[in-house]
N, C-alpha and C positions, 0 to 999 in steps of 0.2 A: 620575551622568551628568556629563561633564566640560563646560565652557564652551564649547569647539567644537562639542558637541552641539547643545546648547540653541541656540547662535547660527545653527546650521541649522534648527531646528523653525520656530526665530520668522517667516521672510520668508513661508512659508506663511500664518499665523496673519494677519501682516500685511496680505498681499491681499486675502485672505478678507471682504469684505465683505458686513454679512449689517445684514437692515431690519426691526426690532421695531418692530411696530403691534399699541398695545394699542385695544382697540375693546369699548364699556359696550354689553352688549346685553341685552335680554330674554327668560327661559326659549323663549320662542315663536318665536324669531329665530335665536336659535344656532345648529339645524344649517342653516338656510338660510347664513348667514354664513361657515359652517364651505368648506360646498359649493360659492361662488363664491369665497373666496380659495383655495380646491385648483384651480378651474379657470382660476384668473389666472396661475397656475405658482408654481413656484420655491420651492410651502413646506417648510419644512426641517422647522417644530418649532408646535404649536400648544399653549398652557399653559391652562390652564381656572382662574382666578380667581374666590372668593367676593367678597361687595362691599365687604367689610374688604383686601384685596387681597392674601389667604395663597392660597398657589396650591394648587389641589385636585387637578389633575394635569396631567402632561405625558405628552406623545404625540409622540414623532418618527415622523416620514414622510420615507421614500426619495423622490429625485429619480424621477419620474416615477412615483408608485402611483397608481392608478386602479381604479377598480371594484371587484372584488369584494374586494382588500385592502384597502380603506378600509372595508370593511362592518363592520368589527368596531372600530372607533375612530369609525365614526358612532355605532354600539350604545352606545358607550361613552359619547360624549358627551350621547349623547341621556337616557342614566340621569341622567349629573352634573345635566342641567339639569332633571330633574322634582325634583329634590331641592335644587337654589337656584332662587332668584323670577330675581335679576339676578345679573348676572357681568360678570367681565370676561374678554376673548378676547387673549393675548397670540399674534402669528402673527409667526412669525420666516421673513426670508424672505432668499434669496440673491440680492443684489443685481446 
C-alpha cells in the first residue's frame, strides 16, 4: 500500500472518536450493567475482564441491535459471569 493510501485511511480513523469506560462490577450486576449501557446508545464493543485484568472476551455490537440479537451475547455474558466472582466491563462507545 503506497503513502497516498494510508494518508487517505488516517482522516477517517482520526474523526472517529470512540469513549472506553471501564466499570469493576459484580457477577450479580453485570448483565444489568450490560443492559442500560446498550440502552444509553452508541455501544460499539463490550470486553469482559477477569480481576487480574486479561480480557476474557470481546463482543462487538452493531449500531442500533436490540432485542432478540442481543439475546445471545446476554447468554454469553451471563455464562462469563457465573464463572468470575468480579470483573471488569470495558464498554466502548462512539462518541
Amino acid at each position: 500500500m503506497g503513502t497516498a493510501e494510508k494518508k487517505n485511511e488516517s482522516p477517517l480513523q482520526e474523526n472517529a472518536k470512540v469513549v472506553v469506560q471501564d466499570i469493576k462490577v459484580a457477577a450479580d450486576d453485570v448483565l444489568k450493567t450490560v443492559k442500560e449501557a446498550i440502552r444509553e446508545g452508541n455501544v460499539r464493543r463490550i470486553t469482559v475482564k477477569d480481576r487480574d485484568g486479561k480480557v476474557v472476551a470481546t463482543f462487538p455490537l452493531a449500531v442500533g441491535v436490540v432485542g432478540v440479537v442481543l439475546a445471545p451475547v446476554l447468554a454469553a455474558i451471563g455464562a462469563l459471569t457465573a464463572i468470575l466472582t468480579d470483573c471488569t466491563l470495558s464498554i466502548e462507545k462512539g462518541a
